[in-house]
C-alpha positions in Angstrom: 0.0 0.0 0.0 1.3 3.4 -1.0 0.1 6.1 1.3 0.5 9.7 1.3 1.4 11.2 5.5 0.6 15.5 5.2 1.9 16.3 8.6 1.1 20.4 10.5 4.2 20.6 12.2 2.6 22.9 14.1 -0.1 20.7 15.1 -0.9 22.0 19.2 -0.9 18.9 20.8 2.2 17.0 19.7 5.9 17.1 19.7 8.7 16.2 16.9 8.9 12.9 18.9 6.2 12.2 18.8 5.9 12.6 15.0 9.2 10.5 14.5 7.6 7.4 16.8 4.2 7.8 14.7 5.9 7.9 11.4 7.9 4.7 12.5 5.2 2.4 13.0 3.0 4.0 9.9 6.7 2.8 7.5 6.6 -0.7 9.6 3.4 -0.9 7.6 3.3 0.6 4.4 5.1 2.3 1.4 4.9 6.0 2.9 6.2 9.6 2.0 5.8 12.3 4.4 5.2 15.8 3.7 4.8 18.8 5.9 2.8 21.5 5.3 4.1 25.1 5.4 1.5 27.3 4.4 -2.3 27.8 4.9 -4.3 25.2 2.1 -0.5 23.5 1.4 -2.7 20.5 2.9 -5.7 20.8 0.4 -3.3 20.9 -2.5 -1.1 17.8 -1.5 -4.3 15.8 -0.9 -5.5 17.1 -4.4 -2.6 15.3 -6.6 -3.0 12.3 -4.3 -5.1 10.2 -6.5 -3.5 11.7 -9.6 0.2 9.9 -8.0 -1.3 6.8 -7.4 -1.8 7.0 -3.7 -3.9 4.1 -2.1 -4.1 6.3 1.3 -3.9 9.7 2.5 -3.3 10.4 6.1 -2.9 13.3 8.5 -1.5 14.8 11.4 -3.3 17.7 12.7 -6.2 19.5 14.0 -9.7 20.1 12.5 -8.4 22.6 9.8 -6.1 20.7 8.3 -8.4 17.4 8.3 -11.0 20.2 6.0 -8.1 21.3 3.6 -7.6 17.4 3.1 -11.0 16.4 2.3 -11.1 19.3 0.2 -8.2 18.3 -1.4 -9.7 14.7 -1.8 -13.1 15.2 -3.0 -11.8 17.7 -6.0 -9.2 14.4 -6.6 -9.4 14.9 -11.2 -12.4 13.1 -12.9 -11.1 9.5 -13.9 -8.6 8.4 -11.1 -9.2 6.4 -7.9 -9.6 8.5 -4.6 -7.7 7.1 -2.2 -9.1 6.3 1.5 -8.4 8.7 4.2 -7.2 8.1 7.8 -6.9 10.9 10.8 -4.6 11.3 13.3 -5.6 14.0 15.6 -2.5 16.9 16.4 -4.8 20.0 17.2 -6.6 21.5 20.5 -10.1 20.3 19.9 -10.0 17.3 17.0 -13.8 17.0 16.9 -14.1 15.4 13.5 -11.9 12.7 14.6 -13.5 12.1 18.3 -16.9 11.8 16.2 -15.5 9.5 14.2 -14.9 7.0 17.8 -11.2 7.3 17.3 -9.1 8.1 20.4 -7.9 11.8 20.5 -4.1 11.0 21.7 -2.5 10.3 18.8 -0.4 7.4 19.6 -3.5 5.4 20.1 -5.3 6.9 17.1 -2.3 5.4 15.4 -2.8 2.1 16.9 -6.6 2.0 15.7 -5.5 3.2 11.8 -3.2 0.4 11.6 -5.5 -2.3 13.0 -8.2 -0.9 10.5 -6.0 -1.1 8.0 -4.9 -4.9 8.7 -8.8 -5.7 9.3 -9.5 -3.7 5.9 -11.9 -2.2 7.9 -13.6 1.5 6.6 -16.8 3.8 6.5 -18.4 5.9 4.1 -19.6 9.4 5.4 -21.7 11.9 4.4 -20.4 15.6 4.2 -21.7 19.0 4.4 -21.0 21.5 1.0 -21.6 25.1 1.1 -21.6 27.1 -2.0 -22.0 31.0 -2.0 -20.7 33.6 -4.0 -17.6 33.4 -2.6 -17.5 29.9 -1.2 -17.7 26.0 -2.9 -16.5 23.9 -0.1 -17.0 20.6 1.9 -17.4 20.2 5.7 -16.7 17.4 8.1 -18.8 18.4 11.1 -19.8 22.1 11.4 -20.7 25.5 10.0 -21.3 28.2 12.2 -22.9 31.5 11.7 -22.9 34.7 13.9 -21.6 34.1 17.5 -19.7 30.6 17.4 -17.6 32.0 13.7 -17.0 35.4 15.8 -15.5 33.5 18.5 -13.3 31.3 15.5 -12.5 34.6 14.6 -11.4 36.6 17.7 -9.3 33.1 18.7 -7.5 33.0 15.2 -6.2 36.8 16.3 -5.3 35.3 19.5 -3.4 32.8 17.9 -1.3 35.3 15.7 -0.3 37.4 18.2 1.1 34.5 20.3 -1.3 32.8 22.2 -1.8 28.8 22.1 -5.2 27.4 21.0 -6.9 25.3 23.5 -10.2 24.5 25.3 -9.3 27.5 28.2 -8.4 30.2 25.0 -11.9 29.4 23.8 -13.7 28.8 26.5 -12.3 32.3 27.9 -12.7 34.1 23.9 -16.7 33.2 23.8 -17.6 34.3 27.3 -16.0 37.7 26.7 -17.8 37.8 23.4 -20.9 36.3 25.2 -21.4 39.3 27.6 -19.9 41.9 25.0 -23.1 40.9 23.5 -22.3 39.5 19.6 -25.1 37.0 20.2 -28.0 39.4 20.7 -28.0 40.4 16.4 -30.8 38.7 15.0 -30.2 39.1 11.4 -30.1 35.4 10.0 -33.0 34.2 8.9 -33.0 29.8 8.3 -34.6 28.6 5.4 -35.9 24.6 4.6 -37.8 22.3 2.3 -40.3 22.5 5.2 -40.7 26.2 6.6 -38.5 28.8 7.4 -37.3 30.9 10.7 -36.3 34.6 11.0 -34.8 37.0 13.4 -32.3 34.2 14.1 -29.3 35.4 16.4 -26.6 32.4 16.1 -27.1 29.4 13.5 -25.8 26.3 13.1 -25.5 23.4 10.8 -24.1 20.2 11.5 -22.7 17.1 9.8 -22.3 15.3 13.4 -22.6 14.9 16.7 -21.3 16.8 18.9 -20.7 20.2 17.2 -17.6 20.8 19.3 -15.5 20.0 22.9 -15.2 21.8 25.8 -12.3 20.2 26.7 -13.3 16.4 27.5 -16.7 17.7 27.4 -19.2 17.4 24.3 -21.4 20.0 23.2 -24.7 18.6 21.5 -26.9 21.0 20.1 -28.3 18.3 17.8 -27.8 15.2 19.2 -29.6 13.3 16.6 -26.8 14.4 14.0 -25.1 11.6 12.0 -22.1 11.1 9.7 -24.9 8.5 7.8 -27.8 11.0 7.9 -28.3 14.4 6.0 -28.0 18.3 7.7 -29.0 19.2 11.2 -29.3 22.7 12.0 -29.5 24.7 15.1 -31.4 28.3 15.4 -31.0 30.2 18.2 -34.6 32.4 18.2 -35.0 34.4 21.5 -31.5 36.2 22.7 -31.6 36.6 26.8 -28.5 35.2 29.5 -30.9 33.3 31.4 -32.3 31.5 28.3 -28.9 31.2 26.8 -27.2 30.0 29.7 -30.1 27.1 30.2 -30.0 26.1 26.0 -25.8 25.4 26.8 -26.4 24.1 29.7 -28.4 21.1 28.1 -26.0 20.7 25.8 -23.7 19.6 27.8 -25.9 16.5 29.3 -25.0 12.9 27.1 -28.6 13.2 25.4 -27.6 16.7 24.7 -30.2 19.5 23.8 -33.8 18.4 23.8 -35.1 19.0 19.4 -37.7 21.2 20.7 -37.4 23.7 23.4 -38.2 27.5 24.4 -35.9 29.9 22.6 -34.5 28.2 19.7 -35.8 26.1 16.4 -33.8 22.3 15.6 -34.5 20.6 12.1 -32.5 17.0 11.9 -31.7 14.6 8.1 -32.0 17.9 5.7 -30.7 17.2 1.9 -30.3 21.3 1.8 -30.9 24.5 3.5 -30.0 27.9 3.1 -29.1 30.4 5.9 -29.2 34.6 5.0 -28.1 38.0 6.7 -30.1 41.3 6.5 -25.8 42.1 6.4 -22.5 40.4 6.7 -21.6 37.9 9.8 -18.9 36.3 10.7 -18.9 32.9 9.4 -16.9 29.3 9.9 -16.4 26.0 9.0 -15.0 23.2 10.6 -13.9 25.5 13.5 -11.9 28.0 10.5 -13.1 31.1 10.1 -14.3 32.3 6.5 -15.0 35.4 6.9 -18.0 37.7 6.8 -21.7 36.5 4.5 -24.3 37.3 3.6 -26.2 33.9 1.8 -24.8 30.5 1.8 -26.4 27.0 0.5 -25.8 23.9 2.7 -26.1 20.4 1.2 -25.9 17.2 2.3 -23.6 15.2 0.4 -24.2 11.1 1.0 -21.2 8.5 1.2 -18.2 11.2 0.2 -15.6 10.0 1.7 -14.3 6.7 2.9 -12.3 6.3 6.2 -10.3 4.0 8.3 -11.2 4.1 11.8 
């Protein structure tokens, strides 16, 4: 098996050690080349002429944005050539796609699990989120965020520039302040479905999975019901107050997560499409990487996408 290892070497949560011992067992295996990335979408590019080298695999080592430049990179593989599976190794602060996906978030293990899959020949097919816009045509693995969630992508990429390492406290201490500056009391977003539609939204999600993201250990499950097997779930947050707020996060934090119907806030679960709008730009994200600001974007559910080892 040839495979294809795109490594962030500046993945958060490992070391070059770690990488070397990881690396080790993956060439025990398998035919591999390594490849770091060294600049933003590098990853998206390397998975792209994956399938075009005659790769059998791609895997990575990183966080949540460089698993979404991958499968980008995949799923636009050129018309006529094999697309080769994909495996995950998690590197970054939060790894939610690959925690979804059941496999462990230390990386060591996770590397344990790949090669056992791999042995077994064991895989899945998943469905993926696309969004197309004006400015946008791309897949996600497990979120899209608009308003108060992207703003808080936002404020923490900043944070990250300037020097500051990405992890559950940075977030965690980024959305409160945002919380109580008030960036989720705008209700411009308006959600719209086959069945009906919702205005004077303040925060929207859509999701691919379960849960939408970590708080450290913690999962956050706005739409519990959400499956890689099953189309969109979306989130709309309808009523803007701290008491209500504070109530809708506290549920999702309990293992059934938040209840689909409740006081405050509209849940749709196994959408083929939807469209969210602004009365004027907001922040926007995917995958936990921030966009930047939108007005319109199309969601669609896109069955059996991508095939993984896990």
């Amino acid at each position: 098996m040839r495979a294809l290892f795109i490594v962030n070497p500046k993945a958060t949560t490992t070391t070059a050690r770690t990488r070397e011992v990881i690396l080790s067992a993956l060439r025990a295996e398998m035919d591999i080349t390594c490849v770091e990335t060294a600049y933003r979408d590098h990853a998206r590019k390397l998975a792209y002429g994956a399938a075009a080298d005659g790769y059998d695999l791609v895997l990575s080592l990183g966080g949540d944005g460089t698993v979404n430049e991958v499968v980008n990179g995949l799923l636009r593989s050129p018309k006529g050539t094999p697309r080769p599976r994909y495996a995950v190794i998690p590197g970054g602060s939060a790894n939610v796609f690959v925690r979804a996906l059941g496999v462990p978030g230390e990386p060591i293990e996770a590397t344990g699990v790949i090669l056992e899959a791999i042995r077994q020949g064991r895989e899945r097919e998943i469905t993926l989120g696309r969004i197309t816009s004006e400015q946008d045509d791309r897949y996600f693995t497990f979120c899209a965020g608009f308003g108060w969630d992207a703003d808080v992508v936002q404020q923490v990429e900043h944070e990250r520039a300037h020097g500051r390492r990405a992890g559950p406290g940075l977030y965690a201490e980024v959305a409160v302040k945002l919380f109580f500056r008030g960036d989720i009391r705008d209700p411009s977003l308006s959600v719209y479905t086959n069945e009906n539609f919702v205005e004077n939204v303040y925060f929207a999600l859509v999701t691919n999975t379960t849960p939408w993201t970590y708080a450290g250990a913690l999962p956050l499950q706005p739409t519990p019901e959400s499956r890689f097997e099953l189309g969109l779930d979306a989130f709309a947050l309808t009523h803007s107050s701290y008491a209500l707020i504070g109530w809708i996060l506290s549920q999702m934090f309990f293992p059934r997560g938040l209840p689909a119907r409740g006081e405050g806030y509209v849940t749709w679960n196994d959408q083929e499409s939807l469209r969210i709008d602004s009365s004027h730009p907001r922040a926007f994200q995917i995958d936990g990487e921030y966009l930047g600001d939108r007005k319109h974007v199309n969601f669609h559910s896109i069955p059996k996408a991508l095939r993984i080892l896990c």
